[in-house]
C-alpha positions in Angstrom: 94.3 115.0 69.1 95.3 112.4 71.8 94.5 108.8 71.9 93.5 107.0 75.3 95.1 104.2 76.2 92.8 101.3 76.9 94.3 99.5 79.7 92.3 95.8 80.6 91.9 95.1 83.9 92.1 91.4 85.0 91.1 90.4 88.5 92.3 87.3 90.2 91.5 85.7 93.5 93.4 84.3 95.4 93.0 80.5 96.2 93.5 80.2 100.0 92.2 83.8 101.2 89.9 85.1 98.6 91.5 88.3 98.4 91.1 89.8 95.1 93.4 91.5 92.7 93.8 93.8 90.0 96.7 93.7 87.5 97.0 94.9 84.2 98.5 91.3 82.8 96.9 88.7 82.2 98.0 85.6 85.0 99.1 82.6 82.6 98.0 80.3 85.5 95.2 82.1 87.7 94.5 78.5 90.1 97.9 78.6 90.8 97.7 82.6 92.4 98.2 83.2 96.7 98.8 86.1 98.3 102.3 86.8 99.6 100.5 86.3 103.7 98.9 82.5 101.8 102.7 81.8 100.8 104.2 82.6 103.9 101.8 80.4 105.7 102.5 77.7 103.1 106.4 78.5 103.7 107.1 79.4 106.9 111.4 78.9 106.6 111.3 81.2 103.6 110.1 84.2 105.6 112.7 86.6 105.5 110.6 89.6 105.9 112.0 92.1 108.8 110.7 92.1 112.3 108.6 94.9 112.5 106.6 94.0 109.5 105.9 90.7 111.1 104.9 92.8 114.4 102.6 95.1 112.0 100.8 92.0 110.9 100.8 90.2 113.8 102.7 87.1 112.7 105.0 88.0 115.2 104.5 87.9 119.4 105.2 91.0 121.5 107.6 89.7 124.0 
């Protein structure tokens, strides 16, 4: 017979957005967690991400 894996679920919030997330690791710093949207907004020059996803999210303006 089979044995289940027991996977643990930790959830984490993030600290600017309160979004919440599910991984299956344990965050070694969990005050420290943002969303990739919270570290764009912190880090504006390091947004590489291509055109239209930034239209899909509306970071971007329609011109």
């Amino acid at each position: 017979m089979a044995r289940k894996k027991h996977i643990q679920i930790f959830r984490y919030k993030c600290t600017m957005t309160d979004e919440e997330y599910k991984t299956t690791r344990k965050a070694p710093n969990p005050d420290d967690l943002v969303s990739v949207n919270a570290y764009y907004e912190l880090n504006p020059e390091m947004d590489d991400r291509p055109d239209h996803i930034k239209l899909e999210l509306g970071i971007l303006d329609q011109e």
